[in-house]
N, C-alpha and C positions, 0 to 999 in steps of 0.2 A: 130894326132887327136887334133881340138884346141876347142873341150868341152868335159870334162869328169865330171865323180859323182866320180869315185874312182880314185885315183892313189895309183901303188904298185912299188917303186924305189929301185932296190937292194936289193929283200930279202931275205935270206940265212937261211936253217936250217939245223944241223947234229943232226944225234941222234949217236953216237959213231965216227965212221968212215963211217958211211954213210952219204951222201950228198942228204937230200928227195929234197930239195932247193936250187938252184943254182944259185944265184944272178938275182933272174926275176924281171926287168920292165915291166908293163902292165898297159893299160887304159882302163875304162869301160866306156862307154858314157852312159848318163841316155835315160830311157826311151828306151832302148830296150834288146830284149832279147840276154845276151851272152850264148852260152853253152861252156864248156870247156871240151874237150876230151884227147883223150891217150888210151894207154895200161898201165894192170894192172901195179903199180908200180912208175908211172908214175908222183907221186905227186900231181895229182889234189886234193883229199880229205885233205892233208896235206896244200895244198896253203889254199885251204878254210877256217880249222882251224886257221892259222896265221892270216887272214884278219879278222877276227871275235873274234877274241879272247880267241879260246879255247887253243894254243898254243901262245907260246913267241918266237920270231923270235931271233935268232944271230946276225944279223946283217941286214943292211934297217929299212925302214919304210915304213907305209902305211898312204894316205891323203886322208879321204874324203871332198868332197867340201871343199878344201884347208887347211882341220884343220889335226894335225898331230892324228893321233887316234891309235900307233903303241902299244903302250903297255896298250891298256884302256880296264878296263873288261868287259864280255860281258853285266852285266846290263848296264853300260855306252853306251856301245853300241848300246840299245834298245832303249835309249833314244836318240840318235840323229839319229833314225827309222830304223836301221839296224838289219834285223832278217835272219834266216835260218832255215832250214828243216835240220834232217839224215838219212844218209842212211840207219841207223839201226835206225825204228819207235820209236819213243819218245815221247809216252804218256803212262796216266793211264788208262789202262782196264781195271778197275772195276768202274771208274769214266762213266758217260754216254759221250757222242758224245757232247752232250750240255756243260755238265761239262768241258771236257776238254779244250773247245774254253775259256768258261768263266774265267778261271786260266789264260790263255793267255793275257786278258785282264786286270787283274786288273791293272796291273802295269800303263796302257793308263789311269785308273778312278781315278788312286789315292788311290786304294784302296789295303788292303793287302791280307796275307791269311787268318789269322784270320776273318777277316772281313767274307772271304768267307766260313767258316767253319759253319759262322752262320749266314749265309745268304739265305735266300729263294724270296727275292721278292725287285728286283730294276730296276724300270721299261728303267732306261736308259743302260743299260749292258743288259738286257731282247732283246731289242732291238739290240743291237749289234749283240749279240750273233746269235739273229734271223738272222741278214742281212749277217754274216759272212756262216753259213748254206744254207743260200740258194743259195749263189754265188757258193758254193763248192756242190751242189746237196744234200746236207745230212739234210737240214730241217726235211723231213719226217723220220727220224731218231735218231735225238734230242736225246729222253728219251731211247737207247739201251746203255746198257752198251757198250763201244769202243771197248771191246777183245772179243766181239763177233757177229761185223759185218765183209762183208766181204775183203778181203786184197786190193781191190782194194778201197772198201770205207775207212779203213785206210789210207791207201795215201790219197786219197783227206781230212782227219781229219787232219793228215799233214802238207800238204794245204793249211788248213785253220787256223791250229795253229799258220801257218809260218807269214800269212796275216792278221790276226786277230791284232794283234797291231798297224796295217797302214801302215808298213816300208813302204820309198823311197827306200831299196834299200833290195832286201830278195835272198839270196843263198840259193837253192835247191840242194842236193846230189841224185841223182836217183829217181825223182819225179815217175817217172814210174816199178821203178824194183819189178822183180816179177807179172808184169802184162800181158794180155792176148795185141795180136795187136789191137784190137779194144778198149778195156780200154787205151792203150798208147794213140793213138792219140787222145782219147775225153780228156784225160790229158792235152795233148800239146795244145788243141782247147781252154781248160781253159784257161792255162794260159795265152796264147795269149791275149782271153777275158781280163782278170785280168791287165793283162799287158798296154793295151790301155783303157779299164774304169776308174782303179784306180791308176794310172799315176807310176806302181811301177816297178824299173828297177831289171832284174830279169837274177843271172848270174847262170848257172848249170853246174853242173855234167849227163853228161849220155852217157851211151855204148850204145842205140840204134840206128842208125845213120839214119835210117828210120827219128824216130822222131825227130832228130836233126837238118836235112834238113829242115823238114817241119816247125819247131819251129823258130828258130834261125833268127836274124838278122845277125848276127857277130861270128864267131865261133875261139876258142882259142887252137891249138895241142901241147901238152904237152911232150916232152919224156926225160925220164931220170935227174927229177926235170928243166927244162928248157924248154922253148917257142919253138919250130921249126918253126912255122910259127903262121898266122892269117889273119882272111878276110874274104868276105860274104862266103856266103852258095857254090856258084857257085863255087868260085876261089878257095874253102878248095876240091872243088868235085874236080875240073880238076888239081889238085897239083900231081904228078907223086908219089912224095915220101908218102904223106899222102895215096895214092889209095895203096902202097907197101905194106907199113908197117903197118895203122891201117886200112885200110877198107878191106883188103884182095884180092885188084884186081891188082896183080902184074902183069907186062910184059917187 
């Protein structure tokens, strides 16, 4: 690939005697969407972690647009527009729908929590917040407490949590789990949206392979902390071993 946002060179992680990470190079090209698949086990949710910052790698590093970013914490990270989503929902549900985007935000405004704690009226975050809702469908929504709309408008709160800072560059964990087939693909129809509006390169996590076809520009197979392969949508469908082992169509 000779344009990439991310490079990941040699990255290595154990937790004992286990090896989640197996020395993987990999390049995400901006502006489209990668998904990264596998069987459970597999290391995807662990590569995310290291790339991001929730975990410290062994050994490698990782380069966004050329700068080393291997061991920088995830606030740092936020600031040179790098966000994600998890697989396990990460928000406050007794905060509203609105509430939670706007925490999302402050860090974009300059502003802190305190600030938000006693805050009721800034018309420039007002607006954000609005425009970040409407992209994600949940305007008409706003004022509900988040732990008690429903699971599929949490993912899209998600979503918007993930996108609401601006990232160039935002990892999803299972943008869609736990959703019905029709919610998945108006998911994946988002993103897409998201993805060519607001110019943001967007690498995921997902077992659906339905949606993964249809989403995906470039798609990444993972087994056994290591890359088996990679390649459009087409070349991941017609790979003999990938149809074996993860999509279940052996022969």
């Amino acid at each position: 690939m000779d344009e990439t946002i991310l490079r990941v060179e040699g990255l290595r992680k154990s937790f004992g005697d286990f090896c989640a990470i197996n020395g993987i190079t990999l390049d995400i090209r901006p502006n489209m969407i990668t998904s990264v698949i596998g069987p459970n086990g597999a290391g995807k949710t662990t590569l995310i972690n290291l790339v991001t910052g929730s975990l410290r790698s062994d050994t490698g590093r990782v380069l966004f647009k050329g700068e080393d970013i291997t061991y920088l914490p995830i606030h740092k990270m936020m600031k040179r527009r790098i966000n994600r989503s998890f697989q396990i929902m990460n928000f406050f549900p007794r905060l509203s729908v609105f509430d939670n985007v706007e925490l999302s935000l402050l860090p974009v405004f300059g502003r802190s929590l305190s600030w938000f704690l006693r805050s009721n009226s800034y018309q420039d975050i007002i607006k954000a917040v609005e425009s970040v809702l409407e992209k994600v469908k949940l305007l008409d929504k706003k004022d509900l407490p988040a732990g008690q709309v429903s699971h599929g408008d949490q993912r899209l709160l998600e979503l918007g949590i993930a996108i609401a800072p601006r990232p160039e560059l935002c990892f999803l964990d299972e943008p869609s789990s736990g959703m019905g087939r029709s919610e998945s693909f108006k998911v994946a129809e988002l993103i897409k949206k998201l993805s060519a509006e607001d110019k943001i390169t967007f690498v995921i996590i997902e077992h659906d392979m339905d949606v993964v076809f249809s989403l995906s520009d470039w798609i990444v197979v993972m087994n056994k902390g290591e890359v088996l392969t990679e390649g459009e949508p087409e070349q991941i469908k017609g790979n003999k071993e990938v149809q074996e082992i993860y999509l279940g169509k052996g022969g």
